[in-house]
N, C-alpha and C positions, 0 to 999 in steps of 0.2 A: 504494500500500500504506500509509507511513506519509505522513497529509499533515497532520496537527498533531501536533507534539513538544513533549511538556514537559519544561524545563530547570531543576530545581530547583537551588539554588546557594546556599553557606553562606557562601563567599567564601577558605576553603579551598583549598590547593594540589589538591589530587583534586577537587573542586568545581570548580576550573578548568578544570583537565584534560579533565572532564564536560562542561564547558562547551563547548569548544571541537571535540571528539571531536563532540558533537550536535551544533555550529553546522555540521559540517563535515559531515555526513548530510541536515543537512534541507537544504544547498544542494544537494548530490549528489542527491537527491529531489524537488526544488521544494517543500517545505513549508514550513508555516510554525510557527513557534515561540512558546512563551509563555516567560518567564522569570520563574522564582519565586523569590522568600525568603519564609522564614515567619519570623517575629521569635517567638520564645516567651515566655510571662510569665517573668517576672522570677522571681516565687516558684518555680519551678518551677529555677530553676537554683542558686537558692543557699539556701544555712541561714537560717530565717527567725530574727529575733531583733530585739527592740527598738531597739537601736544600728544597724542595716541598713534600718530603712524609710525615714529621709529621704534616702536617697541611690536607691531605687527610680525615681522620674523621672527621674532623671538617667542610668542604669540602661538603664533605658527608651528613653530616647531616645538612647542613644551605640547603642545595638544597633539602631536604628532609621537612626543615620546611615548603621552597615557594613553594614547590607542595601540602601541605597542605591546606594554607592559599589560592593558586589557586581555589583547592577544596571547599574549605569552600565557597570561594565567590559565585560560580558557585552554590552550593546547595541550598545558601541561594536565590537567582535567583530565580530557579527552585521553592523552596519552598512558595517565592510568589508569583511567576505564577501559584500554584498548577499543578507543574505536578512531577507527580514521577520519579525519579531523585537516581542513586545510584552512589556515589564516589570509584575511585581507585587508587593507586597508586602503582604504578608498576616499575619494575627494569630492564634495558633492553635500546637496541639501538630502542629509540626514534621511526623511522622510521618503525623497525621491529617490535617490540610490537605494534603498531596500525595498523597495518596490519592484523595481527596475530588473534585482538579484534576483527576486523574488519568483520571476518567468520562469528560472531554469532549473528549479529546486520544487519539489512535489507538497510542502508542509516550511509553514515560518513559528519559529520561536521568539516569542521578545516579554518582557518582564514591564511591569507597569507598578508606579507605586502607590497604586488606588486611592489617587488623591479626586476631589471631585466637590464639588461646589466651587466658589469662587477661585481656591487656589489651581484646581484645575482648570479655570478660565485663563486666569493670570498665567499658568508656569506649561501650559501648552501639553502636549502631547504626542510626539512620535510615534509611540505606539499606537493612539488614537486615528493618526492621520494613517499611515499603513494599513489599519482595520480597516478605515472606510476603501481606501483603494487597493488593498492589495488582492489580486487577479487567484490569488493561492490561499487554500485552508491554511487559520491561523492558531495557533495555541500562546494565550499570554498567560502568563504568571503574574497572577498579583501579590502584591507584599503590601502588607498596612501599612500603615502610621502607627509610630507609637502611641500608646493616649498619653494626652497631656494632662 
C-alpha cells in the first residue's frame, strides 16, 4: 500500500515526533523513506530593512546548518530502525516544496503542534497548508500544548 513515505521535518518537537511515528510505519511496511527540510528564504521570514541585509548569509546558512542537523537526527533514527531512509534539503516555500515531493511518494508524514484558535491564526501552519493541497494520503501527528 504505502511503499514510499515522505518525512518532512523542521526539527521541531512535533516534527520529531512525525518523524519517528513515520520511521516507525515504513518499517512496519517495508518502505522506504525520503526525509525532507525545506530551508525558506530568508526574506520571507523576517522585516526587510537596510540594517538586516548583511546578516542575511549568515541567516542563511545557520538555517541551513539546522536542516542538516534535523537531517542527521532523523537518519540516524531511520538507520536504527533499519529502514532505508534518504535525506534532502531543499530551497523553497516550505509548504510548496512538500507538496511538490509529495507527487512521487505514495503516503506524507508531518507532525503539527495542535495549536488552534487565534494562535493558530497568528503562527500559521504548514502542515495545515499541505492538508489542504496535498494530491497524497496524509498522516499528521499531533503533539499538544503543555497546559499552562
Amino acid at each position: 500500500m504505502y511503499k514510499r513515505i515522505l518525512i518532512p521535518t523542521d526539527g521541531s518537537a512535533p516534527s520529531e515526533a512525525a518523524v519517528k511515528e513515520g520511521l516507525e510505519l515504513a518499517k512496519s511496511l517495508g518502505a522506504e523513506v525520503t526525509l525532507l527540510y525545506v530551508v525558506e528564504p530568508v526574506v520571507a521570514r523576517i522585516l526587510i530593512g537596510p540594517e538586516t541585509i548583511p546578516y542575511y548569509p549568515d541567516l542563511t546558512r545557520d538555517l541551513e546548518i539546522a536542516g542538516k542537523q534535523a537531517l542527521e537526527r532523523a537518519e540516524g533514527f531511520a538507520q536504527y530502525l533499519g529502514v532505508p531512509a534518504r535525506a534532502e534539503l531543499k530551497q523553497g516555500n516550505a509548504a510548496q516544496v512538500i507538496v511538490e515531493e509529495a507527487a512521487e511518494h505514495d503516503l506524507v508524514v508531518m507532525g503539527t503542534h495542535g495549536r488552534s484558535g487565534l494562535d493558530r491564526l497568528l503562527l500559521g501552519s504548514v502542515t495545515q497548508k499541505v492538508l489542504q493541497r496535498s494530491p497524497k494520503p496524509m498522516l499528521v501527528v499531533r503533539m499538544h500544548e503543555p497546559p499552562h
